[in-house]
BASE-226250 format. One record per residue: x, z, y of N, C-alpha, C in turn. Coordinates in Angstrom, 1 decimal. Layout:
N
[[X,Z,Y],[X,Z,Y],[X,Z,Y]]
...
END
This chain:
265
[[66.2,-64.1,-28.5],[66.9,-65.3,-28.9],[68.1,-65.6,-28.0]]
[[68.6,-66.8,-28.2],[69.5,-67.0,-27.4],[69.2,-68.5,-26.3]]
[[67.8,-68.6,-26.3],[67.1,-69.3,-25.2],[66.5,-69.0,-23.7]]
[[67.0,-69.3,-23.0],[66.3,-68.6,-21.7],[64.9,-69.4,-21.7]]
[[64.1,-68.5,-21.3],[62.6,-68.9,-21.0],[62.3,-68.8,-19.4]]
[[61.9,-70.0,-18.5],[61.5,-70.0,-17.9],[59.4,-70.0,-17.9]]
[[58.8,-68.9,-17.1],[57.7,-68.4,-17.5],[56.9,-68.9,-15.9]]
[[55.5,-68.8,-16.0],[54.3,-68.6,-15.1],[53.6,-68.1,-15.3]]
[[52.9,-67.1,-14.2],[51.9,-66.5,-14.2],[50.6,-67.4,-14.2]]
[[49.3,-67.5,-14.9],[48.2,-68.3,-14.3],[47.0,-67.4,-14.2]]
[[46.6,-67.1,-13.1],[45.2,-66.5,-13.4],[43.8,-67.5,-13.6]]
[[43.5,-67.0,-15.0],[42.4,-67.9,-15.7],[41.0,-67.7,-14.6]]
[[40.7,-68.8,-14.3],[39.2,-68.9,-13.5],[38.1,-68.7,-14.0]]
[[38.3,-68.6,-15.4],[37.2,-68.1,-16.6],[37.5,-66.9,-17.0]]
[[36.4,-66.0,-16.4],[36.7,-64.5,-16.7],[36.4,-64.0,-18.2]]
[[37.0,-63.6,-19.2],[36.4,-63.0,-20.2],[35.5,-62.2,-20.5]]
[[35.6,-60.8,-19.2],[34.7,-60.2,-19.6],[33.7,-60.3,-18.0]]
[[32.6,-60.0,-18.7],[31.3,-59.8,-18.2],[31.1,-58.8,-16.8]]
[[30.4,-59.3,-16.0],[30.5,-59.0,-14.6],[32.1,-59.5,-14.1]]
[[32.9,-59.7,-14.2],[33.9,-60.4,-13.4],[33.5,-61.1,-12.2]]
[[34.4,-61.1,-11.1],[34.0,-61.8,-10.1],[35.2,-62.5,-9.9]]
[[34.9,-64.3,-10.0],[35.4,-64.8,-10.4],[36.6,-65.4,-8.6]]
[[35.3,-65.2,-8.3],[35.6,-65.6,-6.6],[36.1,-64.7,-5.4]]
[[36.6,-63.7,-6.3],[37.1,-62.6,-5.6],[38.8,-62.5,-6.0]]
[[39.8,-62.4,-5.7],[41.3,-61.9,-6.3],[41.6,-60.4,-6.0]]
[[41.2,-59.5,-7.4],[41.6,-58.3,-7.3],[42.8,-57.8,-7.5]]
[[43.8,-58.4,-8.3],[45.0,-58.0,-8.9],[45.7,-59.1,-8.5]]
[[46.7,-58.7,-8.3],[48.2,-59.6,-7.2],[49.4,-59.5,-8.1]]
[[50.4,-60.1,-8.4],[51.2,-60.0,-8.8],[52.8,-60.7,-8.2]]
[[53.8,-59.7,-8.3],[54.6,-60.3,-7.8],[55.7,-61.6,-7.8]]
[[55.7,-61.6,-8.9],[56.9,-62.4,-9.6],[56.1,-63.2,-10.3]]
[[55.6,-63.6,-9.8],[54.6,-65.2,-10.3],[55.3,-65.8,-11.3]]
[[56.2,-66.6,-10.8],[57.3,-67.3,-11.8],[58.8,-67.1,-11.6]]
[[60.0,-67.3,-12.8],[60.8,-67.1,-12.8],[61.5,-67.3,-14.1]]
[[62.7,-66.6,-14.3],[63.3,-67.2,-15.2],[64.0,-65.9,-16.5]]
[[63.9,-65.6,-17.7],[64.4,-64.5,-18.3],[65.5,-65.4,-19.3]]
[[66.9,-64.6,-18.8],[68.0,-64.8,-19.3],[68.1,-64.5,-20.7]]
[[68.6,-65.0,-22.4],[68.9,-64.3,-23.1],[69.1,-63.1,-23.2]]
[[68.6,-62.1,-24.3],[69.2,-60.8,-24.6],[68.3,-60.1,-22.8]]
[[67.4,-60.7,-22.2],[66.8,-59.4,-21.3],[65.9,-59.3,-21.4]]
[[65.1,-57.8,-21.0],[63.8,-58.3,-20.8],[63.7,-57.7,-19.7]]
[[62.2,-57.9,-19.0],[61.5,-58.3,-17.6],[60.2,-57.7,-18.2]]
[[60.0,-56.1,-16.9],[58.6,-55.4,-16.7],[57.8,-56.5,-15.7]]
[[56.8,-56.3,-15.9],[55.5,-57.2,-14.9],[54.6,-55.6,-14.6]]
[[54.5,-55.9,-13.2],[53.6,-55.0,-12.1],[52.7,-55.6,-11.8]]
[[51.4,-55.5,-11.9],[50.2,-55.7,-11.5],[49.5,-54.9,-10.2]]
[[49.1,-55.2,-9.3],[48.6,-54.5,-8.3],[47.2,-54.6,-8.2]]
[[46.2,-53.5,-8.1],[45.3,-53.8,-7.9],[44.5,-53.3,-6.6]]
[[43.9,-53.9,-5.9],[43.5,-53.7,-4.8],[42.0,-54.2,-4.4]]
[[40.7,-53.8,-4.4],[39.4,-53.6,-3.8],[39.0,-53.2,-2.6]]
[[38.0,-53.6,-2.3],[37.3,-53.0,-1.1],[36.0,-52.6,-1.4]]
[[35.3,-52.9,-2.6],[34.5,-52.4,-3.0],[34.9,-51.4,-4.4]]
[[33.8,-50.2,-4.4],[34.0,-49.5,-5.5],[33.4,-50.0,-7.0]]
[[34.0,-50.4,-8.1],[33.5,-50.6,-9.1],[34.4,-50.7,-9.8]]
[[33.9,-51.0,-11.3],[35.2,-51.6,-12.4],[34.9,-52.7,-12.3]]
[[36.2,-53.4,-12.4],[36.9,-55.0,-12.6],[37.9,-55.4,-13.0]]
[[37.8,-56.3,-13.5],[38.9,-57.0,-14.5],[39.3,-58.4,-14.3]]
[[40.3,-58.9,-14.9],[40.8,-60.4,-15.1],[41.5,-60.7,-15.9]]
[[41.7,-62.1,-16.2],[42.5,-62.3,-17.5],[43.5,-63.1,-16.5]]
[[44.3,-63.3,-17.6],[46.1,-63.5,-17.1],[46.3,-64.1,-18.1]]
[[47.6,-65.3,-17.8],[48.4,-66.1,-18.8],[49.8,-66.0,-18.6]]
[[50.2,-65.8,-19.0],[51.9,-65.9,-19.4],[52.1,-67.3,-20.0]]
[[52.6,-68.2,-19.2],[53.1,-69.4,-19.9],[54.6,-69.9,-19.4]]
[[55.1,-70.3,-20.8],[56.6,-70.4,-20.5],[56.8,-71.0,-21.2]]
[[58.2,-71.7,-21.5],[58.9,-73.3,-22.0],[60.4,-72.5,-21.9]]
[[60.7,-73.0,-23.6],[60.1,-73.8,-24.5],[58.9,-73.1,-24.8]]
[[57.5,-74.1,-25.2],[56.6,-73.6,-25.4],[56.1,-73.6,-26.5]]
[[56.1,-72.2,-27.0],[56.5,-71.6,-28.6],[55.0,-70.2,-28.5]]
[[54.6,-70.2,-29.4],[54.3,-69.0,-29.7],[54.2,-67.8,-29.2]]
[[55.5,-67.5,-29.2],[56.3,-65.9,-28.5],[56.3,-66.6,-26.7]]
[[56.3,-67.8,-26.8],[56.1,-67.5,-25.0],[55.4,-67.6,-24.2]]
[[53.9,-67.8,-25.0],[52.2,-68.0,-24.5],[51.4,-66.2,-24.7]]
[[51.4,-65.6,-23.9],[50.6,-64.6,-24.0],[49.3,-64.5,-23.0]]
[[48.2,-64.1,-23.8],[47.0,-63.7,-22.6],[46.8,-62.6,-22.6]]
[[47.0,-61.8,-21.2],[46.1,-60.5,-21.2],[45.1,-60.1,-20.7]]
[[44.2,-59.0,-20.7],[42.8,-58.4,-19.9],[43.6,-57.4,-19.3]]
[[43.4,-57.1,-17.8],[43.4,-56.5,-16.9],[42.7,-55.7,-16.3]]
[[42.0,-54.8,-15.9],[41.2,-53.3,-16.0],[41.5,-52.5,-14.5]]
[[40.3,-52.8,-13.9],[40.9,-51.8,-12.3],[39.8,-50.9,-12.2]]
[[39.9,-49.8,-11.5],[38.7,-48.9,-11.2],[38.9,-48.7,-9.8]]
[[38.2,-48.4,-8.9],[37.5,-48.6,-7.6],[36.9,-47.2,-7.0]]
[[37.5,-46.4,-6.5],[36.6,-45.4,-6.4],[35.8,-45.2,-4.7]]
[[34.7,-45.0,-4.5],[34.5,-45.0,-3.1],[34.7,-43.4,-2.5]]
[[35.7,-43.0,-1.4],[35.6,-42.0,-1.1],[34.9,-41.5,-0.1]]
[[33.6,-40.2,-0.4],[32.8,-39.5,0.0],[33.1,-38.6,1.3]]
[[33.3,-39.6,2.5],[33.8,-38.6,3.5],[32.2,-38.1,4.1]]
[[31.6,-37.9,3.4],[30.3,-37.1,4.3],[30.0,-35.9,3.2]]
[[30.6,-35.3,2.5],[30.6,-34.6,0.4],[30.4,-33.5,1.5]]
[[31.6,-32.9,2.3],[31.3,-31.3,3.0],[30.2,-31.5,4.1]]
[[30.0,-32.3,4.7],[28.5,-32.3,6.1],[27.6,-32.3,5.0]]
[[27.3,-32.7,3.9],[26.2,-32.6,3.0],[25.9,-31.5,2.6]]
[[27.3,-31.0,2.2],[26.8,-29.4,1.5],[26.7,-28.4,2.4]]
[[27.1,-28.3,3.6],[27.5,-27.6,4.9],[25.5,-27.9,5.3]]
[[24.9,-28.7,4.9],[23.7,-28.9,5.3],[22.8,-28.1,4.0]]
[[22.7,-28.4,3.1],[22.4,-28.1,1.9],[21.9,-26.6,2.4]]
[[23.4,-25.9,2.4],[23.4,-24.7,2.3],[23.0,-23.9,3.6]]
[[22.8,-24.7,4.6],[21.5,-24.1,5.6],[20.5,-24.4,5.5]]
[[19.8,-25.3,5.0],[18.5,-25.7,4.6],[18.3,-24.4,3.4]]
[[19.2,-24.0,2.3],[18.6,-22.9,1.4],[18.5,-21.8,2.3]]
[[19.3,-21.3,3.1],[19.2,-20.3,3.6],[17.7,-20.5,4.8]]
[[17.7,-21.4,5.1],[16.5,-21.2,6.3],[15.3,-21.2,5.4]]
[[15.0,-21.2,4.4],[14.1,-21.8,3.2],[13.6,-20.0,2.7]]
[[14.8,-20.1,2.1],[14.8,-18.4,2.2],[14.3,-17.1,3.4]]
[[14.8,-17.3,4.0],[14.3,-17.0,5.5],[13.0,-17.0,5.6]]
[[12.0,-18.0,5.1],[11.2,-18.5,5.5],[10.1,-18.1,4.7]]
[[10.5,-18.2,3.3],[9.9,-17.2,2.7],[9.5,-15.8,2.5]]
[[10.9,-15.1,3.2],[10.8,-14.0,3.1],[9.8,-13.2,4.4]]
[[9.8,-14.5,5.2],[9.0,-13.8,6.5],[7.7,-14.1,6.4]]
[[6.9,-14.9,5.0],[5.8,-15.2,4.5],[5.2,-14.3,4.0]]
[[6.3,-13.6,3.0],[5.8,-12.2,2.2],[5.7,-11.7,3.2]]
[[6.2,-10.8,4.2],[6.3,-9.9,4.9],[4.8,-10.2,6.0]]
[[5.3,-11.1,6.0],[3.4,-11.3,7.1],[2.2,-11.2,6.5]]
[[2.3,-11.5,5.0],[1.2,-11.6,4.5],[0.7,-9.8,4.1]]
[[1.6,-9.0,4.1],[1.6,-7.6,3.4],[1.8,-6.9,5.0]]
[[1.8,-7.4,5.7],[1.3,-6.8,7.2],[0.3,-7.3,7.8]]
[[0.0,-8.4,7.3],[-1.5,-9.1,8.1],[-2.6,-8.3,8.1]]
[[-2.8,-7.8,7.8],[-4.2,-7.1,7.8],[-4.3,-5.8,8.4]]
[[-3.1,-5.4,8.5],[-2.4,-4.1,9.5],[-2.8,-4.9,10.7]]
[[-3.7,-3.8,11.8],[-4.0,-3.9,12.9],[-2.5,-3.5,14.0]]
[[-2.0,-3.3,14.6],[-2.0,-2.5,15.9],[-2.6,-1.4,16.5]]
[[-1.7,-0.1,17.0],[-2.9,0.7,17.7],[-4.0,0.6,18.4]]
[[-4.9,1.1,18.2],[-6.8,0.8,18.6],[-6.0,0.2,20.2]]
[[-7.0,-0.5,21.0],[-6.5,-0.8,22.1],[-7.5,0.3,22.8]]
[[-8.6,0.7,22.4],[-9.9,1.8,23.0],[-9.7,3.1,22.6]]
[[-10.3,3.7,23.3],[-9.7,5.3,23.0],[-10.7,5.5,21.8]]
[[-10.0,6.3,21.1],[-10.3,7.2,19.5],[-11.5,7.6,19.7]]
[[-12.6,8.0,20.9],[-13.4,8.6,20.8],[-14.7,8.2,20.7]]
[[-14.4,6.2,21.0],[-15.5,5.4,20.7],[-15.7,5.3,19.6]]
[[-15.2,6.2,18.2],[-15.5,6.0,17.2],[-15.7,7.2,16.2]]
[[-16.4,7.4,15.2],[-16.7,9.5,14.9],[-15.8,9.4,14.4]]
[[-15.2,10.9,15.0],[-13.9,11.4,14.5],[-14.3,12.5,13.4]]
[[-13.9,12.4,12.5],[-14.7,13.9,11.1],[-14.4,15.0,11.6]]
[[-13.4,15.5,12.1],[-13.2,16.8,12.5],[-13.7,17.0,13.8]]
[[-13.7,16.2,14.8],[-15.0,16.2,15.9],[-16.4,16.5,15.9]]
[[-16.8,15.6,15.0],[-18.1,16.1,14.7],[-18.5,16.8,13.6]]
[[-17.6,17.4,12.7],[-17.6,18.8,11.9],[-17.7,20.2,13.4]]
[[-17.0,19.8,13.7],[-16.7,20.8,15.4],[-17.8,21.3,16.2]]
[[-18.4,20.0,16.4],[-19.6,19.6,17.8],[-21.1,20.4,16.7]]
[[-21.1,19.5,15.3],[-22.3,20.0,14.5],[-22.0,21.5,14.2]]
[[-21.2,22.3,14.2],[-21.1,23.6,14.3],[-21.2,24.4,14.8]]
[[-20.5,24.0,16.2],[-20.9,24.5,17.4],[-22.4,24.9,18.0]]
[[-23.4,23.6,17.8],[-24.3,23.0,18.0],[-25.2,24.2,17.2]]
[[-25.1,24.4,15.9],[-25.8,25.4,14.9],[-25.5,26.7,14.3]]
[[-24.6,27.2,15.2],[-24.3,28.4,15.2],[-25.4,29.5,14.1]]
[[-26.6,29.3,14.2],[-27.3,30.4,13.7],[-28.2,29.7,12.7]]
[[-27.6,28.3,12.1],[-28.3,27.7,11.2],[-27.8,28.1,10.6]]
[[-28.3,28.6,9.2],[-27.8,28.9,7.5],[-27.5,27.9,6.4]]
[[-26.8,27.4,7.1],[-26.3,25.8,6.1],[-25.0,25.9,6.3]]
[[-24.8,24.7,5.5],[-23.3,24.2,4.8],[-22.6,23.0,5.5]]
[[-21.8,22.8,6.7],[-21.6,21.3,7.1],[-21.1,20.5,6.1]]
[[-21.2,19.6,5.7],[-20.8,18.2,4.9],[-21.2,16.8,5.7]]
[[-20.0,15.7,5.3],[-20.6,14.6,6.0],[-21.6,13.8,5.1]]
[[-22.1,13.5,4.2],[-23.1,13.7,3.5],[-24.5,14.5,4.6]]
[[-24.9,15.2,5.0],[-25.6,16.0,5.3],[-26.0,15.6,7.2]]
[[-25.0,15.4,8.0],[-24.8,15.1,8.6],[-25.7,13.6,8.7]]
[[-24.9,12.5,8.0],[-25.5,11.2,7.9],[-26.7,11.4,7.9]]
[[-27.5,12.2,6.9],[-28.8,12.2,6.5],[-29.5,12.6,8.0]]
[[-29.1,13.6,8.9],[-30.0,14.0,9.7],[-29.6,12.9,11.1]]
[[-28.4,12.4,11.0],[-28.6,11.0,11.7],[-29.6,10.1,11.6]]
[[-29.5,9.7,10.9],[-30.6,9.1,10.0],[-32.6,9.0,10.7]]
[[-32.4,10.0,10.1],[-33.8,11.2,10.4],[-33.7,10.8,12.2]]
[[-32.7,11.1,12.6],[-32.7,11.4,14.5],[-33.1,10.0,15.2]]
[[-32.3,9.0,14.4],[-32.7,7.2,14.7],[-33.7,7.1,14.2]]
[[-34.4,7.4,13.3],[-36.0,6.6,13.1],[-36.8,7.9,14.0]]
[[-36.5,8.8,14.8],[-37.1,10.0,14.9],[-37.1,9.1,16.7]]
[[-36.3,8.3,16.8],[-36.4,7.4,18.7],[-36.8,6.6,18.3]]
[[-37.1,6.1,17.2],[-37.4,5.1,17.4],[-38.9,4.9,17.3]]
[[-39.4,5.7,16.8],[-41.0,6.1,16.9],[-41.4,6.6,18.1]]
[[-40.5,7.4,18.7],[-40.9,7.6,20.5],[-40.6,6.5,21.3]]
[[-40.1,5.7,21.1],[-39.7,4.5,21.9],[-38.8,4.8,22.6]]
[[-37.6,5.7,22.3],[-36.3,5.7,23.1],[-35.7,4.6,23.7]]
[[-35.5,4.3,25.4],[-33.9,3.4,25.4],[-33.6,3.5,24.5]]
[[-32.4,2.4,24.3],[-31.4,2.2,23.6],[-30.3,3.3,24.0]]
[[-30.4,3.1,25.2],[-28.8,4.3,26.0],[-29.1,5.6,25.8]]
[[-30.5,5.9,25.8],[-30.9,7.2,25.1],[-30.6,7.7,24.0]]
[[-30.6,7.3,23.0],[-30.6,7.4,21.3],[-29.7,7.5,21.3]]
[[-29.3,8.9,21.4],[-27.8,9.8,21.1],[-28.2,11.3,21.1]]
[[-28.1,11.2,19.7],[-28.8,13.0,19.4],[-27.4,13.6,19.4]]
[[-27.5,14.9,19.9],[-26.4,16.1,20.6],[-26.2,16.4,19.1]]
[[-26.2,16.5,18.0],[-26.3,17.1,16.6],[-26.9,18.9,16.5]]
[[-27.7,18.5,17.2],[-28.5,20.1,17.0],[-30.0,20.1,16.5]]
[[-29.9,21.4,15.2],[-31.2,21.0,14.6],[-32.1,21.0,15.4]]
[[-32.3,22.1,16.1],[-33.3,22.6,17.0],[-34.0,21.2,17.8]]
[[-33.0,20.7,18.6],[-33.5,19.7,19.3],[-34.1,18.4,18.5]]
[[-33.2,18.1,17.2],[-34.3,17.3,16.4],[-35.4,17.6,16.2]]
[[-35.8,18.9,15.4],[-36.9,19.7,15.1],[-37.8,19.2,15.9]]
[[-37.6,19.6,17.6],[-38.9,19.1,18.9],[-38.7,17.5,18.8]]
[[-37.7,16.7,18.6],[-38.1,15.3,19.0],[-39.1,15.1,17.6]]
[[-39.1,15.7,16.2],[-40.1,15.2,15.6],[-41.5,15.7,15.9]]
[[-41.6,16.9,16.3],[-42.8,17.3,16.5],[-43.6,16.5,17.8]]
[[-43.0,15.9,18.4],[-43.1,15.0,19.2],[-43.7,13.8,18.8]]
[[-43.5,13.3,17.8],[-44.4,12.2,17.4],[-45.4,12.5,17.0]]
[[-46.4,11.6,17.9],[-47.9,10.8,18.1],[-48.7,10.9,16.6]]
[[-48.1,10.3,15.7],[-48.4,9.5,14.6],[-48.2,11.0,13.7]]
[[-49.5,11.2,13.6],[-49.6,12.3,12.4],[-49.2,12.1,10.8]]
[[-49.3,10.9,10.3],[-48.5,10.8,9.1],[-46.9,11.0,9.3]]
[[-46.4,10.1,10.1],[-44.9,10.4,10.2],[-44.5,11.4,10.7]]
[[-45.4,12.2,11.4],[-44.7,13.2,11.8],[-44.3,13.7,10.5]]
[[-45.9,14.1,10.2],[-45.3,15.1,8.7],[-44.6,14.4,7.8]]
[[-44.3,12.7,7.6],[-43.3,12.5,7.0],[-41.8,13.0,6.7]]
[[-41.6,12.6,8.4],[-40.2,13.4,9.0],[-40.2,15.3,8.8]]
[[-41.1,15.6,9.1],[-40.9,17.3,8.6],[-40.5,17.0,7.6]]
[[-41.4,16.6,6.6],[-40.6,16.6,4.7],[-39.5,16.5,4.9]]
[[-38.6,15.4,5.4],[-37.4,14.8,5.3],[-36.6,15.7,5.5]]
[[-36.9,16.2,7.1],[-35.8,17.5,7.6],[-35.7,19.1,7.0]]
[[-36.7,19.2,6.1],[-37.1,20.4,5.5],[-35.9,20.2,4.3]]
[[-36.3,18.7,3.6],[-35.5,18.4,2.6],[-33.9,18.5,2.5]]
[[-33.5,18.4,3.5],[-32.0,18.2,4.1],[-31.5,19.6,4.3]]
[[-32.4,20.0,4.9],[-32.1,21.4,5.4],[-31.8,22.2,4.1]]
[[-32.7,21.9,3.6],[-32.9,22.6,1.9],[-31.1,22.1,0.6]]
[[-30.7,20.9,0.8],[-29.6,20.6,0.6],[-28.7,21.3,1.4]]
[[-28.7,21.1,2.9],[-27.3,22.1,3.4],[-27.4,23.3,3.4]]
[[-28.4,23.7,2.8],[-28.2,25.1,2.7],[-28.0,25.8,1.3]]
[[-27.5,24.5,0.4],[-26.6,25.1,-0.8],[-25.4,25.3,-0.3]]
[[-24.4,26.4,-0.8],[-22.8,26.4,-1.1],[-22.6,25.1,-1.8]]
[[-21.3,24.5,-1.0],[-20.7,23.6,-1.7],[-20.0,24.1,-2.8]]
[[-20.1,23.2,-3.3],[-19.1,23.2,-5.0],[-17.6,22.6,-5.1]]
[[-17.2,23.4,-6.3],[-15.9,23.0,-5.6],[-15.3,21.3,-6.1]]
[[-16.4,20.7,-6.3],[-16.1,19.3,-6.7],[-16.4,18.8,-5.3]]
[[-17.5,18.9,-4.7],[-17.7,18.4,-3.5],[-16.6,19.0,-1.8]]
[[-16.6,20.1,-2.8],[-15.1,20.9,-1.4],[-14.4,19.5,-1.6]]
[[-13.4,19.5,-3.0],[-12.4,18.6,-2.7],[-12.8,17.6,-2.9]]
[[-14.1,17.0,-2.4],[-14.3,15.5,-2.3],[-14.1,15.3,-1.0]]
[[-14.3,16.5,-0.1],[-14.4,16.6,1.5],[-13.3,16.2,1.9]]
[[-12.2,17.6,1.1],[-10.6,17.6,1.5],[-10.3,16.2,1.1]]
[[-10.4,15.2,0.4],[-9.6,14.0,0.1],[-10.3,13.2,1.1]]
[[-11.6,13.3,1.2],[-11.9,12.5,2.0],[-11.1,12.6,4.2]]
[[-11.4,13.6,4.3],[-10.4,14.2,5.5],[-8.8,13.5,5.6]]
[[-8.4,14.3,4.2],[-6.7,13.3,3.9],[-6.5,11.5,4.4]]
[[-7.9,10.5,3.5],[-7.5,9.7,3.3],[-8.0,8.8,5.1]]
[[-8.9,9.7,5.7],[-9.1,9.4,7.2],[-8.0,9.7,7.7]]
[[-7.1,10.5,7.8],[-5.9,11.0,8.3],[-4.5,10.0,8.3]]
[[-4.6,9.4,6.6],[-3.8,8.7,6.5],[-4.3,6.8,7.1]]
[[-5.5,7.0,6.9],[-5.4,5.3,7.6],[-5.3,5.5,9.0]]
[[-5.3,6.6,9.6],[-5.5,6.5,11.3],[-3.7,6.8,11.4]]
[[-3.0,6.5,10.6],[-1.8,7.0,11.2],[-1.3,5.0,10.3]]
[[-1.9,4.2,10.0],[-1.5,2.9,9.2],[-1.2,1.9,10.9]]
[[-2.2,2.1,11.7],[-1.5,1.0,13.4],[-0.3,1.6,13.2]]
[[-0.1,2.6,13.4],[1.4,2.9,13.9],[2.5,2.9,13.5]]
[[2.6,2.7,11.3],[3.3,2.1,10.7],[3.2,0.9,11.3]]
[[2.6,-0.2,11.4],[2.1,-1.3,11.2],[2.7,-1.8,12.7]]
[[2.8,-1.3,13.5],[3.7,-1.2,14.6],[4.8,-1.4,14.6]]
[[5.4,-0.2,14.2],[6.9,-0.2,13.6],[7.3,-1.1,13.5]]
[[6.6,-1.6,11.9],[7.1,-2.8,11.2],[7.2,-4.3,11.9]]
[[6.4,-3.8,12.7],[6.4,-5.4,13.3],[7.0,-5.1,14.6]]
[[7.6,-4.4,14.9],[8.9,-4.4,16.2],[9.8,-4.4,15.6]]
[[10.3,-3.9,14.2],[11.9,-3.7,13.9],[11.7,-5.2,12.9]]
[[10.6,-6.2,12.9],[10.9,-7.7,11.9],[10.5,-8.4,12.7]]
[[10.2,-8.2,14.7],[10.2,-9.1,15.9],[9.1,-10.2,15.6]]
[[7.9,-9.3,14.9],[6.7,-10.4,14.8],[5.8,-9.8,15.4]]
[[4.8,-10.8,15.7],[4.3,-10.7,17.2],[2.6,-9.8,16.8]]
[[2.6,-8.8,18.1],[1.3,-7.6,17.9],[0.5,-8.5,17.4]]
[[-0.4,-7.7,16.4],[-2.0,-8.1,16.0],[-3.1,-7.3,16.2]]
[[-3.4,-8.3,17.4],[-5.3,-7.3,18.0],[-6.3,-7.7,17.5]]
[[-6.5,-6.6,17.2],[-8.0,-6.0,16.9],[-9.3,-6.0,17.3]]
[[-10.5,-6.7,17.2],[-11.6,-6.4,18.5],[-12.5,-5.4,17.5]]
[[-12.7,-4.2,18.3],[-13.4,-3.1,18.2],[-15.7,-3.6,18.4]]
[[-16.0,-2.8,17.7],[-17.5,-3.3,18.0],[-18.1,-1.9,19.2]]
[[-18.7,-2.0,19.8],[-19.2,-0.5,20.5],[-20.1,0.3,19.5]]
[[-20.0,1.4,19.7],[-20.6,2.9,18.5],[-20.4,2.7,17.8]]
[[-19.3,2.0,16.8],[-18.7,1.5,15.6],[-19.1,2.7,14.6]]
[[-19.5,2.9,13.7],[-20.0,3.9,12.9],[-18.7,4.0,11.8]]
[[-18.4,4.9,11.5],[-17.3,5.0,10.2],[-18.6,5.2,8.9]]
[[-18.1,4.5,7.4],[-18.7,4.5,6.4],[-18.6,6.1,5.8]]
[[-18.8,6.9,5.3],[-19.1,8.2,5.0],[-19.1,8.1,3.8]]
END
C-alpha cells in the first residue's frame, strides 16, 4: 500500500503448543520493533538458542498500526536441540574390547575344557605300572619250554590264580609278587594246606593252561594287535597334552598315580 506500518514483536506468555516452557526464552529476535516504509518489505530472523536438548516452540505476534488485518499476524515457532555425545568413541573404543576379551574368553573355555582331562607326563617312572610288551617279554622269558600261546587274556587269569594262591598261604603283602612263571605257581599251589582248594586251584591252572595252549585265531591276533596300538597311542596322549598346553601358556595338570596301579586288559 502506500501506508507505512509501524510494527511490534510480542512474545505470547500463553504457549500454544503443549510442553512449551513458558518460563524459559528460547528464541530472540532482533528487530523487535520498527518501522516498514511503503513499497518494502522486511525479512525477520529468529534465533534459537538452548541449553538443554529437546524440541521447543513459541508463539509470536506481529502487531502493527494502522491496525488492520494484513498487519496482525501470529506465528508458531519450532527449535530442535540436539545434545552432543562427546563420550560416542570412549564407548565404542570400550565396547569393542569387552567383545574381544569375551571372545578370548571363550575360546580359552573351549580349549580347557577339550584338554582338561589330558594329564601331563606320568610324574613316576613307567615301570610302576604293566607295560604289555614288558610283561609279554618277562612271561616268555619266564616259560621258555611251556607249550602255550601268550595273550593278555591268559596272563590275567593266571594272576588271578597267583593272588588267591598268597592269599591262602598267608603271604606279606610285599611278598605277593609272582615272577610270571608257571613252574613256580604250580609249587605255590601245591603248597596249600587246604585239600579242597588245593585241588580247586589245580582245576583252575590245568584249565588256563588248556586255553593257552590253543593257537590264537586270527580274530583274537588282531584283537591283541589293536589292543597294543591303542596302549601305544594313549601313552604318547601326556605328551600331546603337553605341547598343547605350553604353546596356549596354560598351566601343567598333575596327576596322582595309585601304587601297583593295574592296567584294565
Amino acid at each position: 500500500g502506500n501506508t507505512a506500518v509501524y510494527y511490534k514483536w510480542v512474545r505470547s506468555e500463553k504457549q500454544a503448543v503443549p510442553g512449551a516452557n513458558a518460563e524459559q526464552q528460547r528464541f530472540f529476535l532482533r528487530d523487535m520493533a520498527g518501522t516498514i516504509l511503503p513499497g518494502e518489505t522486511k525479512a525477520f530472523t529468529f534465533t534459537f538458542v538452548s541449553a538443554k536438548a529437546g524440541v521447543f516452540s513459541e508463539v509470536w505476534t506481529l502487531e502493527g498500526r494502522p491496525d488492520v488485518p494484513e498487519t496482525r499476524h501470529v506465528v508458531t515457532i519450532k527449535g530442535l536441540a540436539q545434545e552432543h555425545d562427546v563420550t560416542k568413541a570412549q564407548r565404542a573404543a570400550l565396547e569393542k574390547r569387552l567383545s574381544n576379551a569375551q571372545m578370548q574368553q571363550a575360546v580359552e573355555e573351549a580349549i580347557e575344557e577339550v584338554v582338561g582331562h589330558v594329564g601331563t607326563p606320568r610324574a613316576k617312572s613307567k615301570l610302576l605300572v604293566e607295560d604289555p610288551d614288558l610283561d609279554r617279554q618277562v612271561f616268555i622269558a619266564q616259560n621258555k619250554d611251556a607249550q602255550i600261546y601268550y595273550s593278555n587274556t591268559t596272563l590275567k587269569l593266571f594272576r588271578s590264580l597267583a593272588d588267591s594262591t598268597f592269599e591262602l598261604l598267608s603271604f606279606p603283602s610285599e611278598l605277593r609278587k609272582w615272577d610270571s612263571c608257571l613252574a613256580s605257581l604250580k609249587r605255590l599251589i601245591y603248597a596249600i594246606e587246604d585239600d579242597g582248594e588245593r585241588e580247586r586251584h589245580i582245576i583252575q591252572f590245568n584249565e588256563i593252561m588248556k586255553v593257552a595252549g590253543t593257537p590264537p585265531t586270527s580274530t583274537s591276533m588282531f584283537n591283541s594287535i589293536c589292543y597294543e596300538l591303542v596302549a601305544e597311542l594313549a601313552d604318547t596322549i601326556p605328551d600331546v597334552a603337553e605341547g598343547i598346553r605350553k604353546k596356549l601358556d596354560l598351566p601343567d595338570k598333575v596327576l596322582l598315580f595309585k601304587e601297583n596301579a593295574e592296567r584294565e586288559l
